[in-house]
N, C-alpha and C positions, 0 to 999 in steps of 0.2 A: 581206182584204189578203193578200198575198204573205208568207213565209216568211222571205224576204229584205229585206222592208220594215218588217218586224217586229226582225228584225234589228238593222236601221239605225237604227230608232228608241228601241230599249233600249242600244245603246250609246253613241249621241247620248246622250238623255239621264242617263244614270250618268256620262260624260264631262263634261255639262254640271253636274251635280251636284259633282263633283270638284272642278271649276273653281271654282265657289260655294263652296264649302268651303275652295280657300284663299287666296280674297279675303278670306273673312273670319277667317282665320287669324291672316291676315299683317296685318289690321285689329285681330284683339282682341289680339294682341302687340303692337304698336305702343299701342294705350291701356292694357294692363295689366291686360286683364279676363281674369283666369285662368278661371273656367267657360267662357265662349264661346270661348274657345282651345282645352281640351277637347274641348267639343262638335265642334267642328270639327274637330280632328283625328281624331276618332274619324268624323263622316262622311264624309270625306276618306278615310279608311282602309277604309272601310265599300264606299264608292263605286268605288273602284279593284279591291277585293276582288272586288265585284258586274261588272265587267268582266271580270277574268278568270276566275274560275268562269266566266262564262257562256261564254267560247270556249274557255275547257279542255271543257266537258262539252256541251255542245253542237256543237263544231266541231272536236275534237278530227281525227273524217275528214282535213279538209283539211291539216292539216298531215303525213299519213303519205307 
């Protein structure tokens, strides 16, 4: 695989993970389960993190 496909598909998925993260967020506050609200924010936080490391240090070039 391409470079750039490789790309697309780690920040698809870290985006897509994100998303999951605060569906169930916004799921375990609405029922009142404080551990999986937690967790979730912490993947959520985790996940967004893992996005931009990756194009700060990787892709850093393109934006000079």
């Amino acid at each position: 695989m391409s470079r750039r496909a490789l790309d697309i598909i780690f920040i698809s998925a870290a985006l897509f993970g994100a998303l999951g993260s605060a569906y169930y967020y916004v799921a375990a506050v609405l029922n009142k389960d404080r551990p999986l609200s937690r967790a979730a924010a912490v993947a959520f936080l985790g996940f967004c993190t893992a996005v931009v490391v990756y194009l700060w240090v990787f892709h850093l070039w393109v934006f000079r």
